[in-house]
Backbone as CSV, one residue per row, in Angstrom:
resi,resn,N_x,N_y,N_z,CA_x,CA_y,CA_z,C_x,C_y,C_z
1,UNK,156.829,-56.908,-139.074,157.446,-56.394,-137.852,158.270,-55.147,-138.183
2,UNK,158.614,-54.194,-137.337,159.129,-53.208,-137.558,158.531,-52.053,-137.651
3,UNK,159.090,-51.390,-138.871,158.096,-50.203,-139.390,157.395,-49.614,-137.833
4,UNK,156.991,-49.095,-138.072,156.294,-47.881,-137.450,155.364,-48.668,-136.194
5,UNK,155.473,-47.990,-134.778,154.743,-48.180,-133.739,153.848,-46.984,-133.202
6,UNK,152.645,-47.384,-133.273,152.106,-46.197,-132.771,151.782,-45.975,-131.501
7,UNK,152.524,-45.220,-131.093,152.511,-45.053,-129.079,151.418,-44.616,-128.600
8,UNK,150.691,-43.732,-129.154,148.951,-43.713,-128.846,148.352,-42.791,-129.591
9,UNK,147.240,-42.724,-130.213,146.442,-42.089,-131.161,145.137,-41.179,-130.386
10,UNK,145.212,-40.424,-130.289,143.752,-39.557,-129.205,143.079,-38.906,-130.204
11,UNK,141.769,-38.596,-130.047,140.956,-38.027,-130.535,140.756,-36.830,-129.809
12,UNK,141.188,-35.536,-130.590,141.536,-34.126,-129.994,140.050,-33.781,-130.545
13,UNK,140.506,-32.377,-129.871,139.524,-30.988,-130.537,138.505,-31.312,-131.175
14,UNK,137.200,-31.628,-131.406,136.525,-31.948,-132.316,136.552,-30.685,-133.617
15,UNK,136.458,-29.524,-132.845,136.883,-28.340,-134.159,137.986,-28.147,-134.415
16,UNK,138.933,-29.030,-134.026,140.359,-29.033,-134.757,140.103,-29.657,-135.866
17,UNK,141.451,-29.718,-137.481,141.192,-29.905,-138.520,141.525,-31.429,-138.279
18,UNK,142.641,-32.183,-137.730,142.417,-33.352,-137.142,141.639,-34.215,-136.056
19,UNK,140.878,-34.926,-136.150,140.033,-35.270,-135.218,141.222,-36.638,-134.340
20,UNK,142.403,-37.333,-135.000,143.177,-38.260,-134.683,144.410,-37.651,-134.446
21,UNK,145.215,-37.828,-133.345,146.720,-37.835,-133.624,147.327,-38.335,-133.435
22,UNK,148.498,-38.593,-134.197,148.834,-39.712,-133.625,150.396,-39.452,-133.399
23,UNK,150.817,-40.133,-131.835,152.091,-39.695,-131.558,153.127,-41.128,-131.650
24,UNK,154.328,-40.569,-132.302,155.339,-41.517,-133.128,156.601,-41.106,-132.801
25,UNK,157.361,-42.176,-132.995,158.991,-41.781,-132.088,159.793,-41.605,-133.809
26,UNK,158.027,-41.956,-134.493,159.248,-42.570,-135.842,158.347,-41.866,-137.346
27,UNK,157.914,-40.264,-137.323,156.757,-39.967,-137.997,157.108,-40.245,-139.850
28,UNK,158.430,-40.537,-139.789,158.785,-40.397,-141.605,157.996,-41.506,-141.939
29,UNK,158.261,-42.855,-140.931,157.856,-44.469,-141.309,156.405,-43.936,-141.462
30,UNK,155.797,-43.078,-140.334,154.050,-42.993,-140.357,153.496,-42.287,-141.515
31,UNK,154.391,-41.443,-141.874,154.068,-40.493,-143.106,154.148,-41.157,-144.387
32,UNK,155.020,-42.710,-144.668,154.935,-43.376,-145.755,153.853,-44.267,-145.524
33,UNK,153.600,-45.015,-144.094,152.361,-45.989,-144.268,151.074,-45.493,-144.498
34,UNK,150.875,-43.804,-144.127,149.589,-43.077,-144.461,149.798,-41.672,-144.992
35,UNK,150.042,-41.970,-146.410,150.034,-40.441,-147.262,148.786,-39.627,-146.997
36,UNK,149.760,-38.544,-147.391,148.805,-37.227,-146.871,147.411,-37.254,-147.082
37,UNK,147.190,-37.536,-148.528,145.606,-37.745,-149.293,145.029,-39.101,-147.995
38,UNK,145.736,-39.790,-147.607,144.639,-40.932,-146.563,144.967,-40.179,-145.259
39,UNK,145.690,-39.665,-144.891,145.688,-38.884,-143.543,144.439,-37.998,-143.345
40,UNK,144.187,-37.379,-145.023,142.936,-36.258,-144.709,141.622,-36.907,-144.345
41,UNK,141.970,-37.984,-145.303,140.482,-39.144,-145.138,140.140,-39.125,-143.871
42,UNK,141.408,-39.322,-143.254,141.283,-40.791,-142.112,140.819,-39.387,-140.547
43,UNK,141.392,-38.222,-141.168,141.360,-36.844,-140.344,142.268,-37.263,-139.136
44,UNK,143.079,-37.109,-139.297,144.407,-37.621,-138.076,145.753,-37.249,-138.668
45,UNK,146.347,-36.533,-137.741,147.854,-36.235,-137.934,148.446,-36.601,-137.139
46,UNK,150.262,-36.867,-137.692,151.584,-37.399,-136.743,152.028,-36.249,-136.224
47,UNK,152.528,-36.719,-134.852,153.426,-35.794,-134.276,154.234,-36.222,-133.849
48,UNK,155.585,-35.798,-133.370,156.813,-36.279,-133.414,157.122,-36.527,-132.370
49,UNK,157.607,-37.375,-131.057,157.873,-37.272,-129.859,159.016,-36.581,-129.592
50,UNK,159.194,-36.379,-128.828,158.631,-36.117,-127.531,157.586,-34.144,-128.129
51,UNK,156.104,-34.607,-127.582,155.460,-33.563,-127.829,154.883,-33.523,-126.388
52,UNK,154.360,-31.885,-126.499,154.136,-30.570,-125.011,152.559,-31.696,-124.896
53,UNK,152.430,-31.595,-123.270,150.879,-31.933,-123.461,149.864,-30.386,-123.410
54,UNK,150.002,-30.219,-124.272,149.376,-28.622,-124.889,148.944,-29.497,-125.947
55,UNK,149.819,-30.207,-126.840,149.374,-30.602,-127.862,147.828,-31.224,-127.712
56,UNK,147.976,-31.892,-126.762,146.274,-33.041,-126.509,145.550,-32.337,-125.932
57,UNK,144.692,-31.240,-126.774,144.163,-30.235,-126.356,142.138,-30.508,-125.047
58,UNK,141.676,-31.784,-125.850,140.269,-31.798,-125.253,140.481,-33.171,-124.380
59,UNK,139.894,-33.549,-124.133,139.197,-34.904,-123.333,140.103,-35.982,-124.418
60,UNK,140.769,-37.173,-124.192,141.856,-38.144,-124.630,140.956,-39.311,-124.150
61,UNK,141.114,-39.991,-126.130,140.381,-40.919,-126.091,141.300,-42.262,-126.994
62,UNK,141.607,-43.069,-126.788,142.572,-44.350,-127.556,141.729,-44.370,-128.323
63,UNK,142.092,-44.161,-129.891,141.879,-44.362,-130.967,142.365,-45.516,-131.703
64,UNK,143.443,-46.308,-131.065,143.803,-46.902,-131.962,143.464,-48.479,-132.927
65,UNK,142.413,-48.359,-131.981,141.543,-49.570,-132.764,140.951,-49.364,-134.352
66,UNK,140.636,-47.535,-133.806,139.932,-47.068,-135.088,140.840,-47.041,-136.255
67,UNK,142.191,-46.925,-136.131,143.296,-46.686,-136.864,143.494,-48.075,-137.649
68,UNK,144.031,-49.144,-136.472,144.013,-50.922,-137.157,142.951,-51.113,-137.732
69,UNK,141.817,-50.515,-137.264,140.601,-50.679,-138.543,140.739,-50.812,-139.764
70,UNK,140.750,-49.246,-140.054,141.383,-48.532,-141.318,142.664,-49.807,-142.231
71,UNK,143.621,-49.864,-141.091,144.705,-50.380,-141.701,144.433,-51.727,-142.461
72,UNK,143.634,-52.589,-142.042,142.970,-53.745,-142.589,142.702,-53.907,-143.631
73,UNK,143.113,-54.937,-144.664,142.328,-54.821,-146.185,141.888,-55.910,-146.438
């Protein structure tokens, strides 16, 4: 419990360098549960709330199943 909540994850831009983003009230906690080297993997970046909706540039899609995927071991 605790740690990091992810308020919603969209799948931007397809020619953006992130295909995931993910928006967090809390990005330090998100930046330790997914270092940079698995962020590139995973192609998804944090952003910090409160963010512009400029940021969610194409068509918004809940990712975050794809994310708890990942998170699973």
């Amino acid at each position: 419990e605790g740690g990091m909540r992810i308020i919603k994850a969209f799948r931007g831009n397809p020619k953006a360098k992130a295909s995931i983003i993910m928006l967090t009230a809390d990005p330090d906690t998100a930046g330790q549960l997914y270092p940079q080297k698995q962020r590139e993997e995973l192609g998804f970046k944090i952003m910090r709330k409160p963010f512009s909706p400029a940021d969610l540039i194409t068509k918004v899609e809940v990712v975050k199943t794809e994310i708890n995927k990942h998170h699973q071991s």
